[in-house]
C-alpha positions in Angstrom: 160.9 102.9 80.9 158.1 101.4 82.4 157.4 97.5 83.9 154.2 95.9 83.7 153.1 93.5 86.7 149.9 91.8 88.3 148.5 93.0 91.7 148.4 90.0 93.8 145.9 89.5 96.7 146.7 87.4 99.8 143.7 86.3 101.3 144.0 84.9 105.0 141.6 83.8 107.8 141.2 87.3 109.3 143.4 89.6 106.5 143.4 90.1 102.9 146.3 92.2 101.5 147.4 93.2 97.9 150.9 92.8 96.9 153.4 94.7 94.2 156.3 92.9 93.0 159.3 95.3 91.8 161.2 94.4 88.5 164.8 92.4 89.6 166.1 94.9 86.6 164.9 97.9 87.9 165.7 97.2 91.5 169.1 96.9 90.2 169.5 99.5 88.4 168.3 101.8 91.2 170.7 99.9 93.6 168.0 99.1 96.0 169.1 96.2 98.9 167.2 94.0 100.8 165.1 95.3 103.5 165.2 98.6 102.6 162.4 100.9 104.0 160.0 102.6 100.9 157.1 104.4 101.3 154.3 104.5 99.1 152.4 108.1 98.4 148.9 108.7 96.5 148.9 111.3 94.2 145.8 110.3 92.2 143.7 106.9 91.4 146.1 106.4 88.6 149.8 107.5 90.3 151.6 106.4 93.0 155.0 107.1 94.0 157.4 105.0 95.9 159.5 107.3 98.1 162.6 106.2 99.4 164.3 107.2 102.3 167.6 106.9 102.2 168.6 106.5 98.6 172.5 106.3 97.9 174.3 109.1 95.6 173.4 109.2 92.2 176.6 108.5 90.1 175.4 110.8 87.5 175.1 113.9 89.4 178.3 116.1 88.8 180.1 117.0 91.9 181.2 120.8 92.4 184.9 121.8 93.0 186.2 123.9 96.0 188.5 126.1 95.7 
């Protein structure tokens, strides 16, 4: 699955910064919330990776009885 999107670039008096806007779909689907912390890896020129920290449980992961 894959999103396309624009980098945007904010230019102000003494900064210029590019911004990333994540998909509303695929925020949900990952069930990311507000203000959660993501970091951003380089693998190459043409990968990068969003990391996050404290993701919740995946729903689809089976989970192993005790005995």
């Amino acid at each position: 699955m894959a999103y396309s999107t624009k980098m945007q670039s904010i230019k102000r008096k003494d900064s210029e910064q590019f911004y990333v806007n994540f998909p509303m779909q695929a925020a949900r689907m990952l069930e990311f919330s507000a203000g959660e912390q993501v970091e951003w890896s380089i693998e190459d020129r043409e990968t990068l990776v969003l990391v996050r920290k404290e993701a919740p449980p995946s729903p689809l992961k089976k989970k192993r009885r005790t005995r």
